[in-house]
DRENNUFI-507408 format. One record per residue (C-alpha): residue number from 1; residue in one letter; x, y, z. Coordinates in steps of 0.05 Angstrom, whole numbers, plus 5000, padded with zeros to 4 digits. Layout:
N
VOGU   n res    x    y    z
VOGU NUM   a    X    Y    Z
...
END
This chain:
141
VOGU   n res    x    y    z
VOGU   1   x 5000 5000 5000
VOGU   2   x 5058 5057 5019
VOGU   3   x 5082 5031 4945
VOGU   4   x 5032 5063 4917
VOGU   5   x 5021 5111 4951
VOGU   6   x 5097 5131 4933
VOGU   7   x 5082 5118 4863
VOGU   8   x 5015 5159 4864
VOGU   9   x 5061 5219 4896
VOGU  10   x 5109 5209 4834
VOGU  11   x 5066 5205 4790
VOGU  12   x 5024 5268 4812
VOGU  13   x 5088 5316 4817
VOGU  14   x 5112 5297 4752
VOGU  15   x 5041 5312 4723
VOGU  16   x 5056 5379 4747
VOGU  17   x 5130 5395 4724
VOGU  18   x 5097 5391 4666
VOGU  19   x 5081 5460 4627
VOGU  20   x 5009 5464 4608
VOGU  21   x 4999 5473 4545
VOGU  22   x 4982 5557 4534
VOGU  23   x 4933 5583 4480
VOGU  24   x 4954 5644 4456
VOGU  25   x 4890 5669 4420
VOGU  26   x 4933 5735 4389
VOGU  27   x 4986 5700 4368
VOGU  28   x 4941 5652 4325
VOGU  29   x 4901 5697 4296
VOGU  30   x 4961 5733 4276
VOGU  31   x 4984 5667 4235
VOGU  32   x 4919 5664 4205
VOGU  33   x 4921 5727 4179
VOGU  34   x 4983 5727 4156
VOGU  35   x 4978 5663 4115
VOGU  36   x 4910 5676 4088
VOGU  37   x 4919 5752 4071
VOGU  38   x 4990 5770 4071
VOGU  39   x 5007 5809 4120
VOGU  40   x 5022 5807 4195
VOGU  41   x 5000 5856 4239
VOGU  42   x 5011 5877 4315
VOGU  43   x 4964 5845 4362
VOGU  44   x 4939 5903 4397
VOGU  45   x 4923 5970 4379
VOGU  46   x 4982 6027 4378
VOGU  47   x 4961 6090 4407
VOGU  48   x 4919 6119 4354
VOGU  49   x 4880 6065 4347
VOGU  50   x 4880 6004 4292
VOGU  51   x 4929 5952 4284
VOGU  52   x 4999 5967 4255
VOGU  53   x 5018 5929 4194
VOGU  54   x 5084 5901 4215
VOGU  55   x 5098 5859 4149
VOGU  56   x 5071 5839 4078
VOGU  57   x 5091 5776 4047
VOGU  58   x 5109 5787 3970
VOGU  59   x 5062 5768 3918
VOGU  60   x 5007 5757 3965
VOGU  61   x 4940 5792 3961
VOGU  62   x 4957 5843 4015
VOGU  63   x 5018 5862 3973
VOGU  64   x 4991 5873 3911
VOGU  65   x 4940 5917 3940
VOGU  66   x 4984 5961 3953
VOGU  67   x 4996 5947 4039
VOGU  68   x 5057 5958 4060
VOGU  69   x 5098 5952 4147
VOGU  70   x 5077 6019 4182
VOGU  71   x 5005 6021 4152
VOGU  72   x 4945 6027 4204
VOGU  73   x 4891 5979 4193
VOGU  74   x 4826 6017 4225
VOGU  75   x 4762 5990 4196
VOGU  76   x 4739 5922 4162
VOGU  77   x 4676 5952 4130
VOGU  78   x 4668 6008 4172
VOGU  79   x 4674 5975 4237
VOGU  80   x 4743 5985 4277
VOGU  81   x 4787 5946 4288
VOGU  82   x 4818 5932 4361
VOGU  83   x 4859 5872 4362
VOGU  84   x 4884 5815 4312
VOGU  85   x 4826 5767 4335
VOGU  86   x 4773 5813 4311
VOGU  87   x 4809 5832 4255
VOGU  88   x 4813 5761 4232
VOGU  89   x 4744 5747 4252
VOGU  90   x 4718 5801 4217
VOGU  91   x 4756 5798 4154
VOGU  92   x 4733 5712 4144
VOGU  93   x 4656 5740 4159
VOGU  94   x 4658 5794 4112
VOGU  95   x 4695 5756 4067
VOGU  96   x 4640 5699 4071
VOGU  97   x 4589 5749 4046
VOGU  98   x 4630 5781 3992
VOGU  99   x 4683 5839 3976
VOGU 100   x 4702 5879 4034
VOGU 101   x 4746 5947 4040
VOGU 102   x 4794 5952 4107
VOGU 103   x 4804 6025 4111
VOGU 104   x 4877 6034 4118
VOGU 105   x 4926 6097 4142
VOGU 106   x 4994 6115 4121
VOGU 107   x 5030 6183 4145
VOGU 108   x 4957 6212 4152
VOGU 109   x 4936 6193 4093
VOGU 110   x 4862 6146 4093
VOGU 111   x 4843 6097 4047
VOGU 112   x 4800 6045 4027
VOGU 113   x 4836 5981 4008
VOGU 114   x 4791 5928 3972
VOGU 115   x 4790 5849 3981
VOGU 116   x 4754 5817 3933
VOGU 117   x 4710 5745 3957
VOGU 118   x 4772 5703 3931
VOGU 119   x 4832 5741 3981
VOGU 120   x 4843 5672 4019
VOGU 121   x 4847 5623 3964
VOGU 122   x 4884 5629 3896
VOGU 123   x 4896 5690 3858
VOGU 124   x 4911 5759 3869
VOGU 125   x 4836 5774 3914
VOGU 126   x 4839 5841 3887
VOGU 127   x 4765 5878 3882
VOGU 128   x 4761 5916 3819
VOGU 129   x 4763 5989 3835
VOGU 130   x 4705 6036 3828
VOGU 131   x 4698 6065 3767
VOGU 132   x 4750 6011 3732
VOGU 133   x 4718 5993 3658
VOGU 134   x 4695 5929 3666
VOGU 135   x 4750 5878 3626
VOGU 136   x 4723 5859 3558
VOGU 137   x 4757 5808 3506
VOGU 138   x 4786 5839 3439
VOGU 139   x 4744 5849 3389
VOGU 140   x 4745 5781 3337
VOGU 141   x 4755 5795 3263
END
């Protein structure tokens, strides 16, 4: 009986030296939005407000939109942003329902940047822009 009781003892404490296993919500919404979209951003907001773009991966839908590190990423559709989670969240619901426009600062400049439905999957994901002529085939002779 004091055998196990030993072995119970031994077997609790090493349970313990164990580190538990730690979910780090920011940190994988981060990764999500940087392998879906393109670009990484801080997880929290700076103090102005919206997330800081802290990288864009080349030739990925972020980048040929024109985002580049030190933008401000404010709005997904009009409604702010305050941290990566939402910002992911947001962006795959909006997504889900169509284009969407994150409204984006650089050196006090605003603007809208368009994602078209396809951002996360192949292709560019770039929204036409307002106004664009619509692309038409040559003409056949």
């Amino acid at each position: 009986m004091l055998v196990l009781a030993i072995l119970f003892v031994i077997g609790l404490l090493w349970v313990r030296s164990q580190p538990p296993e730690v979910d780090n919500p920011l940190a994988d919404a981060q990764t999500e939005i940087n392998q879906k979209f393109g670009f990484l951003v801080d997880p929290l907001p700076g103090p102005k407000g919206g997330l800081m773009v802290k990288s864009v991966t080349p030739k990925s839908p972020a980048a040929y939109l024109g985002l580049q590190a030190g933008d401000r990423v404010l709005t997904v559709n009009e409604r702010s942003v305050w941290q990566a989670v939402q910002l992911r969240d947001l962006m795959a619901e909006k997504l889900q329902r169509g284009p969407m426009a994150l409204l984006v600062e650089r050196g006090g400049v605003f603007r809208l940047v368009p994602f078209g439905a396809h951002a996360a999957g192949a292709g560019t994901g770039a929204a036409p822009a307002r106004g664009a002529p619509p692309k038409t085939a040559p003409a056949g002779r």
